[in-house]
N, C-alpha and C positions, 0 to 999 in steps of 0.2 A: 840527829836532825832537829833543828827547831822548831815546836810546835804552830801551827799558822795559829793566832788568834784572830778570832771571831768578832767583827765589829758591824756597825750599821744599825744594831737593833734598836727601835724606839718604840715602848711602849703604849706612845698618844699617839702610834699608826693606824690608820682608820685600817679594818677587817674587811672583807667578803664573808657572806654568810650561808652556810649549807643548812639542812636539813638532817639529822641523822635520824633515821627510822631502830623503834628497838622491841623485842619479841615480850620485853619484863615490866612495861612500865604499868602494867596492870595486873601483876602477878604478887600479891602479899607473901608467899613464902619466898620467892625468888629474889625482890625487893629486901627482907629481912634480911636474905642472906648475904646481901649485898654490902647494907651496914653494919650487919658483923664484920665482915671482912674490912668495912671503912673505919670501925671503930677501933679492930684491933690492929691499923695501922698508925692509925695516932698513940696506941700503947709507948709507941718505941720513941715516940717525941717529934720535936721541928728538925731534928737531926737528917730523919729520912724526909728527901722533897721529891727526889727523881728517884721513878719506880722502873724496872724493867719485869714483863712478863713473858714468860716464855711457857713453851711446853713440851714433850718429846716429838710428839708428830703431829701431821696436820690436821686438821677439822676436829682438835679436842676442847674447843669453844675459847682458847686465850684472847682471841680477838672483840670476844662479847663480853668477857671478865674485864679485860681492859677498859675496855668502852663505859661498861655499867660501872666502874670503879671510879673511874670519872667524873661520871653525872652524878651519884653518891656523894663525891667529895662538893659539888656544887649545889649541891642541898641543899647542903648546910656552909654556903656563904663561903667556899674554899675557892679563889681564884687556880684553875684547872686546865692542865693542857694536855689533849692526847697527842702524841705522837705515833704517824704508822710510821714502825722501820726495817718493814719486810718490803725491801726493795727487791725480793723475789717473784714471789705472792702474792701480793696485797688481796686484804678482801673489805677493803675498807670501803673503799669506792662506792664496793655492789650495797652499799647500807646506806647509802647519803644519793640525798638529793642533790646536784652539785651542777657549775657548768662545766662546759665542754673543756678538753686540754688542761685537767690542771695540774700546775704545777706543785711541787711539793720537798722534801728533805732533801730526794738524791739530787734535784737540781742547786740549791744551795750548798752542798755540799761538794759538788763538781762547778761550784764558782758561777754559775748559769743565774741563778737569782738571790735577792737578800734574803732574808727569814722574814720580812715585814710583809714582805709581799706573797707570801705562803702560807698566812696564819688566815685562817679561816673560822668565825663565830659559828656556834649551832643556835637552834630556837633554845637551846637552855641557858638563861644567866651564869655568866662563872666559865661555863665550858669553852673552850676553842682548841682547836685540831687544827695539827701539820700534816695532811695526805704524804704517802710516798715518793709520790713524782711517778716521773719519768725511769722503767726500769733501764739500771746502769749491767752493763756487761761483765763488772767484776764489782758488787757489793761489798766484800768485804774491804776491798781496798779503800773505799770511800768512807765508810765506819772507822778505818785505823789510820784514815792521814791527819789526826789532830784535831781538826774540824770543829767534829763533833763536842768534841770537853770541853771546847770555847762557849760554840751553840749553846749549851745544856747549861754551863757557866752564868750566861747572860737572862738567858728568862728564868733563870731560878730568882733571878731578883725579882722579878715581878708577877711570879706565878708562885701559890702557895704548892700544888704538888703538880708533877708531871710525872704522864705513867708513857711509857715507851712501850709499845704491842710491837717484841721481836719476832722472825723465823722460830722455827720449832727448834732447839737445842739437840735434838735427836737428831737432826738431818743436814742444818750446818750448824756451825762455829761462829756466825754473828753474832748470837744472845749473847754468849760468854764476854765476846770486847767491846760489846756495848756495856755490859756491866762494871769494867773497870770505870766506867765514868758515872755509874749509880752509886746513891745509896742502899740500897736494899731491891732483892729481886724474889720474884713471886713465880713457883712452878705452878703451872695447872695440869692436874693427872686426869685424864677421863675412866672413867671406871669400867674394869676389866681390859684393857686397852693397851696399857701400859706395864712391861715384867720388874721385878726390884732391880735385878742388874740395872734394866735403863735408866731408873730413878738413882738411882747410887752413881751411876756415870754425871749423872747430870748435876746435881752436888757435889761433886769433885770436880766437877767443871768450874762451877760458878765458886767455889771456893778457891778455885787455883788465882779467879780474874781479883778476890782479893773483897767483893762485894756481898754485903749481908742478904743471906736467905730469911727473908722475913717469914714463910712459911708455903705451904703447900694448898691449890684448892680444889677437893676432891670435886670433880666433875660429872655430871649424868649419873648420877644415883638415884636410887627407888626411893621414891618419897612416900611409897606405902609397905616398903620390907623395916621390919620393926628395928632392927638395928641400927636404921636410919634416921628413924621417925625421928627422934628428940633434937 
């Protein structure tokens, strides 16, 4: 099957702009650990642009790792784009201030709108977000018809990184074939939460899609059990 490629996009398209509310922006350990995690993705170079996050199950914070990994990379001067692409779930919404009906991925991807008209600014310089949309009745199919590698193709040119906040890996199979269109993907474990079997399944997962595991981010740990502390 021929892949559809992805056209329309323009750069100098004026945005709509939301609000995102965030739990860290006053938090110095939370913030540090944020550009550790920013720092150590530049380690691997301009190779990795487009990130994908996953995690095993739900409510294990991937969607706030996302998010703050984001505004991080826009700190410091990185034109930045989130994508939500849990056209299950989303919990993107409930964080932003936003208006009514909006549109987002699954509609551009089901040929319903362009990507210019789905790009949304935050109050932070650098940052803009694609909301989910509209949920589609069969997700994964819209993920695998080509689309997307076009999509992700095209704002790579004009976005320094873009992080993709998937479904849990644990529960579906989207993260995994979103990640054939990434460079590098990021599990988040939450602590005690998650067994090794799971964690082994899920990098075997994302190894099969072909995409580099840039690394692991331990989640909800004791910031005063001493094995922690440092």
């Amino acid at each position: 099957m021929q892949e559809d490629k992805f056209s329309g996009y323009s750069s100098s398209s004026s945005t709509k702009k939301v609000v995102f509310n965030t739990s860290v922006k006053n938090d110095y350990l939370m913030n540090r650990a944020y550009k550790t995690l920013r720092d150590n993705v530049f380690f691997y170079g301009q190779g990795v642009k487009t990130i994908v996050v996953t995690s095993n199950n739900v409510s294990e914070g991937k969607s706030t790792v996302s998010t703050e990994l984001v505004r991080s990379f826009a700190d410091v001067n990185k034109k930045s784009l989130l994508i939500d692409c849990d056209m299950r779930k989303s919990v993107m919404l409930k964080n932003s201030t936003r208006p009514e009906n909006v549109k987002g991925i699954s509609d551009v991807l089901s040929g319903f709108e362009k990507i210019e008209d789905v790009l949304y600014k935050t109050q932070d310089e650098n940052f803009d977000v694609i909301f989910s949309g509209r949920f589609p009745p069969s997700p994964i199919e819209l993920i695998s018809n080509g689309k997307l590698k076009g999509i992700l193709e095209q704002l790579s040119a004009d976005y320094d990184y873009i992080v993709i906040d998937s479904p849990p890996l644990g529960v579906e199979i989207d993260a995994a074939v979103i990640a054939t269109y990434c460079d590098g993907a990021i599990i988040v474990i939450s602590n005690h939460k998650v067994s090794k079997e799971s964690v082994i399944n899920m990098k075997e997962q994302l190894h099969k899609s072909g995409c580099k595991i840039l690394g692991v981010v331990f989640n909800e740990t004791d910031k005063k059990a001493s094995r922690y502390n440092y």
